[in-house]
N, C-alpha and C positions, 0 to 999 in steps of 0.2 A: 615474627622471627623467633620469639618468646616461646615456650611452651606453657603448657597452662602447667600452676605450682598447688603442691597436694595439698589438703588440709595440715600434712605433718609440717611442712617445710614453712605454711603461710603461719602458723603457731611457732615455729622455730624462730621467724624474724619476728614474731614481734616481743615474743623474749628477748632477743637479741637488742631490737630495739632500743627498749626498756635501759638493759644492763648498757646502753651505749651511752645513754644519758649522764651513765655514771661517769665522772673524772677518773682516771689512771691513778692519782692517789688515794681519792676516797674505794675505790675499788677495793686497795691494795690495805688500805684502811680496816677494812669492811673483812676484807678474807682474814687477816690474823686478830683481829677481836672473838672471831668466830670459837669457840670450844672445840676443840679438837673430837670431841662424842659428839659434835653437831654435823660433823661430814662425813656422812658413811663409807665405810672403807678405807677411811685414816687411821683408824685410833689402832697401833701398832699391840696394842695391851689382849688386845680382841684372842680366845682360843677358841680355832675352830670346834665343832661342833663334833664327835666321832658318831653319831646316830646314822641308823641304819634301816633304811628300809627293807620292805620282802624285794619289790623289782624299783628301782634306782641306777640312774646315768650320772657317772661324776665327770664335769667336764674343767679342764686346766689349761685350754689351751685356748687365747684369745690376742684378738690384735687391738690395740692399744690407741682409738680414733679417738683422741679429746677434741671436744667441742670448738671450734676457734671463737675467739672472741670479736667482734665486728662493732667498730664503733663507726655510727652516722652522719652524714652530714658534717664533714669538718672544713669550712673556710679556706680556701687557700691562694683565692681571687676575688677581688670584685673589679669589673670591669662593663661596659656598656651597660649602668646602673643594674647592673647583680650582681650578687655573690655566687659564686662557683665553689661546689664542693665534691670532697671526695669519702668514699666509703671505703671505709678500711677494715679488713680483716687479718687479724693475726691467728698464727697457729695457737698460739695461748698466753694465757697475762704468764713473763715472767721478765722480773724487772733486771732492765739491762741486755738482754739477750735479743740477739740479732739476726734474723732472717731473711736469705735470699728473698727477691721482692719482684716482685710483677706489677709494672705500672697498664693494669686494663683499660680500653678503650671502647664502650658500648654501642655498636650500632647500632642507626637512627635514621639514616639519608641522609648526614647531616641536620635531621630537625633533632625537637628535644626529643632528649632520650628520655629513655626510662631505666637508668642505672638502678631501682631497685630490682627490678624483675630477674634479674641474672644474680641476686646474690646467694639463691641456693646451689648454684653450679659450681660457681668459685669460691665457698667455703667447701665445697666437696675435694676444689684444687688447692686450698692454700692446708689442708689436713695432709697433704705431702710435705708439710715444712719450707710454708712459701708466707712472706705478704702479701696481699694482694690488693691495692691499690685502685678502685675503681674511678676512673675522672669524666666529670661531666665539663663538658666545653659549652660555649657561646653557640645556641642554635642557626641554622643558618637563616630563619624568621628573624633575628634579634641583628647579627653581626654579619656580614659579605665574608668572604674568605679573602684572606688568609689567618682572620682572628681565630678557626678551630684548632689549628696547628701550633699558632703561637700559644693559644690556652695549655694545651698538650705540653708542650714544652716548658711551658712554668708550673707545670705540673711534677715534670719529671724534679727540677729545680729543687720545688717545697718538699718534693720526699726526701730528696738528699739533704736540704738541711735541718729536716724536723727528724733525721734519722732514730736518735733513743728517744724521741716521743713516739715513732710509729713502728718501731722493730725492724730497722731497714739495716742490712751490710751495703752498705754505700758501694762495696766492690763489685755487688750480686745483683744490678739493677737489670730488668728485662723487660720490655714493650709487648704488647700483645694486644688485638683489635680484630673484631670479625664489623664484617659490610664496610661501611664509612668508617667505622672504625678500626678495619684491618686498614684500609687507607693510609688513615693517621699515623700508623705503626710504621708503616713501609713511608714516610714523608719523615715522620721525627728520627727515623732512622737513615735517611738517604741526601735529608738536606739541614746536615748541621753547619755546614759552612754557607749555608743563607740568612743573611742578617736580614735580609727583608719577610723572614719568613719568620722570625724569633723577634723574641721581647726584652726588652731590660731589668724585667722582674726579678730580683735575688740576683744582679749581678752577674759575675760570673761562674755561679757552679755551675758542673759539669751536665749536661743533656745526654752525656754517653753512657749506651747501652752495652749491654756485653751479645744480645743474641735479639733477634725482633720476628716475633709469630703474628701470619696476616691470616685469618680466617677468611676466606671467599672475599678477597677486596675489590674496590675498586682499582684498576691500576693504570688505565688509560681509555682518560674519558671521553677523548672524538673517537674513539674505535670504537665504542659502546654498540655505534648505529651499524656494525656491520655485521651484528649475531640478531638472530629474534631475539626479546623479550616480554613478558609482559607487561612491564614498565614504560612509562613515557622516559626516555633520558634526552628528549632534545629540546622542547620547549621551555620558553620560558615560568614555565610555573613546576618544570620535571624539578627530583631535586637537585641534578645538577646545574640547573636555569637557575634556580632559587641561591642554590649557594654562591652565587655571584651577581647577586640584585635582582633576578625573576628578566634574565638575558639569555636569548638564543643561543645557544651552544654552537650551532655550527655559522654562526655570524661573530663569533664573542674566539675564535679560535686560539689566538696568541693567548688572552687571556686565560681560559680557562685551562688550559694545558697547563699551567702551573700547577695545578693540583693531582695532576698525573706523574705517580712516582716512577715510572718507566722513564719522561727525559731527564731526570737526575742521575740514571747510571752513567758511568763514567769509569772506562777500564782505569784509569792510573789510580783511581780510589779504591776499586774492589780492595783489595788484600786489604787495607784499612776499616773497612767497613763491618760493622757486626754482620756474623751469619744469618741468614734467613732462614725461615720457615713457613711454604703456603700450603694452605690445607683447601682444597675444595669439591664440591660435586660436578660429576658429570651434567645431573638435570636439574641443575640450579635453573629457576625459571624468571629471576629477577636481574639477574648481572650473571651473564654470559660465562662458561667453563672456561670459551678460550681465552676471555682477558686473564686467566691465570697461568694458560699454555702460554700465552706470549709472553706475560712476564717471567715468567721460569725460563724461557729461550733466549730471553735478553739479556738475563744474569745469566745464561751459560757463556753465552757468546762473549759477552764482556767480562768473564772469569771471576762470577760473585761467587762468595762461599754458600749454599747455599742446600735448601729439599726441596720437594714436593711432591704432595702427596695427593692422588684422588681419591675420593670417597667414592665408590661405584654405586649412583643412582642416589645418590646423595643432593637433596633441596638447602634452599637458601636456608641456611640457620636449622637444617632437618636435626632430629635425634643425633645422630651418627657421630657427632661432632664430641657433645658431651657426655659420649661415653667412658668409661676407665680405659678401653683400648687405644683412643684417641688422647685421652689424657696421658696414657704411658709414650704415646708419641710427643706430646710437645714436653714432659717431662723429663724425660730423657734427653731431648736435645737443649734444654737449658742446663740441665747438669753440665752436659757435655762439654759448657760452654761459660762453667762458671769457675771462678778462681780460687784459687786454694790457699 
């Protein structure tokens, strides 16, 4: 689902890394000890240079991409004996200062992800003036569902109250998940009046989102068996077998339809509900195009706020998605959709 990451990007995290180790205040510590002649391009005292070559291009006009800062692996669960963490990316150390926030959801099938692998994408997204909050959940090897969703959930929780330790505007919180993880998006978004789907961790802060982007999700999984794939989805070993104890899908029915956020719409709630946004391929060859046509016909019909978009010839997780054009769409519609 990954693409492979360049020599730049695989050097970039592990700088990143590195500086993540650091504390927020020793950081912070660390930058104003510095000599102001020790950071190129600070020291205000600086006159330019008037020399002149014979053939020479002066150029003044540049855009302004500061590095975001990404700290690793922070705590924010333990549960079915692990710690769950999240990766966090700010647009930049600056203390105090608050940023719309993306709670991300890594597709996996449900197993373990690999929340690293995505974090050259979404430092590329959180350099529009975003947090970007990566969460890793209880794989479905470890925990049955509904622990992925409730994990998600106390995830969203820990952002909102660790807000000035992780650069969050509590007002500007947004969902976002491609595969299982577009899933989760469209579940933490559709079933917050399920207590059996939610946890008591942190009480009662708020799980509400202002807007929820599903990348190619899953959206209803006994319908799975009525497109090709090349995926197993019925067995018990597929991963939707797996995510409910390695049990037959189409024996296990009642069951497993819980994790289908299609039977959660519910016309009297639309207008209540955050806006959506799905994004997916026609030639997705793992999870079916139309489970998106459906879901987008089911929020019309029951009057969701809502998009969709297709990617013409577009694969599961292809390029296409993490381009700037694709980013100015799901960018755009969290603006759209954040408060002032």
């Amino acid at each position: 689902m990954i693409g492979t990451i360049s020599r730049n990007d695989y050097n970039q995290i592990k700088i990143l890394q590195i500086m993540g180790k650091i504390t927020s205040i020793a950081a912070l510590s660390l930058l104003f000890c510095l000599p102001m002649n020790a950071q190129p391009g600070n020291d205000s005292s600086a006159k330019p240079s008037q020399a002149q070559a014979k053939q020479m291009t002066t150029l003044t006009q540049f855009t302004n991409t500061v590095d975001p800062i990404y700290t690793h692996d922070v705590v924010y669960r333990h549960a079915s004996d692990m710690d769950l963490h999240l990766q966090v990316i700010m647009p930049q150390m600056a203390f105090g200062k608050k940023w719309p926030t993306v709670v991300y959801i890594q597709g996996s099938a449900w197993y373990k992800q690999d929340c690293y692998a995505g974090i050259p994408k979404l430092m590329r997204f959180a350099q529009r003036g975003y947090t970007v909050v990566s969460v890793e959940y209880r794989p479905s090897t470890t925990a049955s569902y509904p622990a992925q969703i409730q994990d998600v959930k106390s995830a969203v929780r820990f952002v909102r109250d660790n807000a000035a330790r992780l650069g969050v505007d509590t007002t500007n919180v947004f969902i976002w998940g491609d595969s299982s993880g577009g899933n989760m998006s469209l579940l933490e978004t559709l079933t917050q009046d399920q207590p059996q789907l939610d946890t008591e961790d942190y009480g009662k802060t708020s799980i509400k989102v202002n807007a929820c982007v599903a990348y190619y999700p899953v959206t209803d999984i006994l319908a799975l068996k009525k497109y090709p794939s090349n995926w197993d989805h019925e067995s018990g070993n597929s991963p939707e077998g797996t995510l409910f104890g390695h049990v037959k899908v189409s024996e296990n029915a009642d069951k497993i339809q819980t994790a289908s956020p299609v039977i959660y719409l519910d016309k009297k709630k639309a207008l209540k509900t955050a806006p959506i946004l799905i994004m997916t391929g026609n030639s997705d060859r793992v999870l079916p195009f139309e489970q998106s046509v459906e879901m987008a016909d089911k929020l019309e019909e029951m009057n969701y706020r809502y998009k969709f978009y297709k990617i013409e010839g577009g694969d599961h997780g292809s390029w296409q998605f993490w381009t700037p054009e694709a980013f100015d769409i799901v960018d755009n519609f969290l603006r759209a959709n954040m408060k002032r």
